[in-house]
N, C-alpha and C positions, 0 to 999 in steps of 0.2 A: 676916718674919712680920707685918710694919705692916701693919693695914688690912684683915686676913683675920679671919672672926670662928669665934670656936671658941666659941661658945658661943650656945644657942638665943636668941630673942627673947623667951624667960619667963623664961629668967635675969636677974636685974637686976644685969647687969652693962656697965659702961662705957656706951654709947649708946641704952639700950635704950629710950626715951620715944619719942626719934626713931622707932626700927626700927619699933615699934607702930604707932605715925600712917601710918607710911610703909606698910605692909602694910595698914589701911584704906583708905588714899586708893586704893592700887592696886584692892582690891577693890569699890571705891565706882567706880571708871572700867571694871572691866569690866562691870557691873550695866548701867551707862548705854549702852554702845556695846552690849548683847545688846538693851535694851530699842528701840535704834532702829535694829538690824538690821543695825550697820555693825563685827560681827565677820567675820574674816575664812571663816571656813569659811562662816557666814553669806551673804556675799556670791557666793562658790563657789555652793553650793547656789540661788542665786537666777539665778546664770549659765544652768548645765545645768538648769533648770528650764523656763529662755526659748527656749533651744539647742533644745532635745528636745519641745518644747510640741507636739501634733498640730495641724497645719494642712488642710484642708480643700481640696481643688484644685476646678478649675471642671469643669463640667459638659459636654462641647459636647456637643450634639444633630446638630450638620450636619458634622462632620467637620473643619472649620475653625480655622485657630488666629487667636483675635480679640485687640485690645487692649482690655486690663483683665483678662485670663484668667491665673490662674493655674497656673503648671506648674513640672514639675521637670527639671530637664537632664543626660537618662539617657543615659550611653556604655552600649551594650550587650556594652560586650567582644569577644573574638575570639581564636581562636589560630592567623591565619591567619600564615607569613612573617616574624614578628617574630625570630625567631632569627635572620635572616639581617643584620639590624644587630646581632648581640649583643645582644638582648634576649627575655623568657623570651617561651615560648611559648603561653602561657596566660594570660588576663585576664578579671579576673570583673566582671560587669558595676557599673558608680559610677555616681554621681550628683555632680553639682557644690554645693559647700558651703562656707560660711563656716568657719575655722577660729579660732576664739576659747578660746583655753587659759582653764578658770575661774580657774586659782590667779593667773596674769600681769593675768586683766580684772579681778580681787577688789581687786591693788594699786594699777591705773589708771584711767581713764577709758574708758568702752564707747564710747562716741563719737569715740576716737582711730584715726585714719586714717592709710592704711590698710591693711585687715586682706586676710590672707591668704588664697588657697583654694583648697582642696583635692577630693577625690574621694573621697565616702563611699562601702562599699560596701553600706551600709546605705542601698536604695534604698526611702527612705519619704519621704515628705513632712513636714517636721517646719519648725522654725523657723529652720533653718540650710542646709536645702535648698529651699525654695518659692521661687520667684522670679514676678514681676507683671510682664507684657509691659507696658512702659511706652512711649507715644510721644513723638517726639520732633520730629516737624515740626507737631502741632497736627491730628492726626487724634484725633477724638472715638471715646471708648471705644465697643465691640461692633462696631466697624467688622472687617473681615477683615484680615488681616496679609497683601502679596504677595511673591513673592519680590524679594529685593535691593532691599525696602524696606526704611531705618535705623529701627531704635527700640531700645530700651534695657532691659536686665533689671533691677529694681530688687525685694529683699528684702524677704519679704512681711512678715513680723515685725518692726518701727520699733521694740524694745526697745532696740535701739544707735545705734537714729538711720535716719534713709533712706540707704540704701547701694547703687550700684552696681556691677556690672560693669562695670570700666575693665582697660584693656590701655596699654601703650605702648613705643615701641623700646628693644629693651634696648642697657643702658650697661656699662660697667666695675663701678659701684657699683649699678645698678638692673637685675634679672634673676632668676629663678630660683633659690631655695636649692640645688636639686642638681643638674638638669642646665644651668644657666647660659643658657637660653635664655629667650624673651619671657616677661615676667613678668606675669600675668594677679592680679588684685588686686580689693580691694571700696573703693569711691570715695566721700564723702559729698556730693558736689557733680555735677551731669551739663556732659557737655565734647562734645568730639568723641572723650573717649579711650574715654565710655562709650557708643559708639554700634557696632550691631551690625547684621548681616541675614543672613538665611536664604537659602542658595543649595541650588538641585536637584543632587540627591547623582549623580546621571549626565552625566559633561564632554561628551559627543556630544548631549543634549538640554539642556541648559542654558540656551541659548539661545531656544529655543522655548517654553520657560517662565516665562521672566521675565517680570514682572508677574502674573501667577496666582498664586491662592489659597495657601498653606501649609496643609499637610495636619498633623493632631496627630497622635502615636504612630507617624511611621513616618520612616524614615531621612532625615537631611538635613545638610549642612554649615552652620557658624556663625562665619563670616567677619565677623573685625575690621573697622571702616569705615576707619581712618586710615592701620594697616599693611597689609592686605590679607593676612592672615595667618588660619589655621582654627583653634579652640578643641582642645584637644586635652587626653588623657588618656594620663602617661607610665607606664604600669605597671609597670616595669622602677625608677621609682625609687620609694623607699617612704620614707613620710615618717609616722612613731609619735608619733599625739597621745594626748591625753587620750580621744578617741571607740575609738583602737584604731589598726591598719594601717591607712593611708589612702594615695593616689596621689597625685601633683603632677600638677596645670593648667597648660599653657598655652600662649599662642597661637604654633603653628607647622602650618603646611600638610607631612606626608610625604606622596609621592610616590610610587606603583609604578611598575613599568616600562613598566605600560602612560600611563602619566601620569597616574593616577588616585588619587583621595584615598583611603590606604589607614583601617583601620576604626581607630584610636585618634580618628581626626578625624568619625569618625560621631557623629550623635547621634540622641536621640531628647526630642522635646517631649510630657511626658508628660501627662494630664490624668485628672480622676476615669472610674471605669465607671461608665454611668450605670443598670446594672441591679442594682449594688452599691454603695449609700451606703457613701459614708467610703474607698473602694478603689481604686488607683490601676489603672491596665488592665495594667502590667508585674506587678500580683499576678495579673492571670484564669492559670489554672490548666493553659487550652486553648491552641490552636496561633494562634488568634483576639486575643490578646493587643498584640500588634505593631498591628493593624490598626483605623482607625477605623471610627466607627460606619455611615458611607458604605459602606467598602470589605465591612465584616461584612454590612449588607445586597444590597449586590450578589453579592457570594462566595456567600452562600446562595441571590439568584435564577437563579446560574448551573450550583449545585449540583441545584435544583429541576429546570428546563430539562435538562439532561444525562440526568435519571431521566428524565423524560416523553419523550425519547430511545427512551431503552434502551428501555421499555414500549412504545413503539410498532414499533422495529425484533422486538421480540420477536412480537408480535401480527401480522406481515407476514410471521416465521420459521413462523409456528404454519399462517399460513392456507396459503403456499404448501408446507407441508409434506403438508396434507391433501388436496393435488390429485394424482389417478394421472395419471404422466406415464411414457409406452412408451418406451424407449431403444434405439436404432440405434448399432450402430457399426459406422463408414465410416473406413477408414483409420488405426485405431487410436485415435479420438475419439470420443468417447459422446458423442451429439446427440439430441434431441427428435427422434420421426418426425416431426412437423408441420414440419418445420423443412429436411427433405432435401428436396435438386430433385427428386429420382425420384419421390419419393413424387407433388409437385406435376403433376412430367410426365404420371405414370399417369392423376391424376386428370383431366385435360384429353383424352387418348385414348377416353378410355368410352363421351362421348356420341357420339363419331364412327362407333366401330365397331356402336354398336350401328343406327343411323341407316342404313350398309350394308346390315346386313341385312335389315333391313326395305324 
């Protein structure tokens, strides 16, 4: 029973001066760390604050994905096939994200590298999802992004520091929490491991497109520069943060049978609407969603064009409807009388006979 106290601190009994002093100083140190913020829940709350902050994506008018443009990198899911490797068959659409647990960032430093990530399927644009096409060989911002050009995704929110997308071979000890393949990661320094390009999502035209423009919000591959390997979302393995169920990233090209990049390796580069401030184009409501502002106005000039169509074959149905036409049938085929040799023949006989008599 040495050293256990049975009896309160207003008892005065045995060390009670001590306990006194000692329950002030305590209470005079947590006063101090509330008043400069560096309680732990505290710092919690200050995390998911940073984490969740609404971010604001770019704008494009020409359909283009440029450097300096903010966007978010949307797997749109899929339930095509996936069972057939033993995996479910249903996947709802993520977004790629920073994974920073508050209560692990409250005890260390935010700027410790690096950090994990995952696939929210909270597809919003926020502090943990925005990403800043950043260059990397010295192309000046607003310029156009073409395909199987390197440049680098870098985190639009600098509350933890400037962090990239890095990738690199996986090891024994460096790889993937769950399924043990290439481990895709947030880098605070830029290398060759955080260099990236956009490849045309169709292997029979691939080739024909390199060097052209990248198109924003509509399918395309996101292929590592140094492994040669495609960004990918595994949804079969689930990984429980603090945001909720979330999916593991990372870079592995599959393959269909037809040798084709199947859809966990799709993506999409998302950007604002620009007919709805603050609104990503994956929220439009319509089937127009998927497609940039180019392709929404062509689709509608072709929409256009196809009615001026129809209204004119209709108006060609109306006229020759209103014409009397006599009908012959010779041989079991109904034909125009203007149209039979007889008819012609007769007509060529008339002036002759009549010529005789006279």
């Amino acid at each position: 029973m040495a050293g256990i106290r049975t009896y309160g601190r207003h008892v005065r009994v045995g060390n009670w001066s001590e306990d006194v002093v000692l329950d002030e100083e305590m209470l005079k140190d947590f006063l101090e760390k509330k008043e400069k913020g560096e309680l732990v829940f505290q710092k919690t709350n200050l995390v998911k604050q940073n984490m969740l902050k609404k971010i604001d994506l770019t704008v494009t008018t020409d359909g283009w994905l440029h450097f300096g443009d903010v966007v978010i990198l949307v797997n749109p899911g899929g339930d095509q096939g996936e069972h057939s490797l033993g995996w479910q068959t249903k996947r709802d659409a993520a977004a790629v994200s920073m994974h920073l647990d508050p209560s692990s960032a409250a005890m260390s430093s935010l700027t410790q590298t690096p950090r994990e990530v995952t696939a929210t399927r909270a597809v919003e644009s926020c502090g943990r999802t925005a990403f800043v096409v950043t260059s990397v060989d010295g192309t000046p911002e607003g310029e156009t992004v073409k395909y199987n050009q390197s440049f680098a995704f870098r985190l639009k929110d600098a509350f933890a520091g400037e962090l990239y997308l890095a990738s690199d071979q996986r090891t024994f000890l460096k790889c993937a929490r769950r399924s043990r393949l290439q481990e895709v990661s947030l880098s605070s320094h830029t290398s060759f491991f955080t260099c990236w390009q956009v490849v045309y999502l169709d292997p029979q035209e691939r080739m024909e497109n390199e060097g052209l423009p990248v198109p924003v919000n509509k399918k395309v591959l996101i292929t590592h520069c140094k492994t040669n390997q495609c960004l990918a979302v595994l949804g079969n393995y689930v990984l429980w943060t603090a945001y909720g169920k979330e999916y593991e990233v990372v870079a592995q090209t599959f393959l269909d049978s037809h040798k084709a990049e199947r859809e966990m390796n799709h993506w999409l580069l998302v950007t604002a609407d620009p007919a709805v401030q603050g609104q990503a184009m994956t929220d439009r409501p319509h089937a127009m969603a998927a497609m940039s502002a180019t392709e929404d106005s062509q689709h509608r000039g072709t929409e256009g064009g196809a009615e001026e169509e129809q209204n004119i074959g209709r108006e060609q149905l109306t006229l020759c409807s209103s014409r009397p036409v006599t009908l012959l049938s010779v041989r079991h085929k109904t034909l125009p009388r203007s149209a039979t040799s007889e008819d012609t023949a007769g007509q060529e006989r008339k002036p002759s006979a009549l010529t005789g008599r006279g």
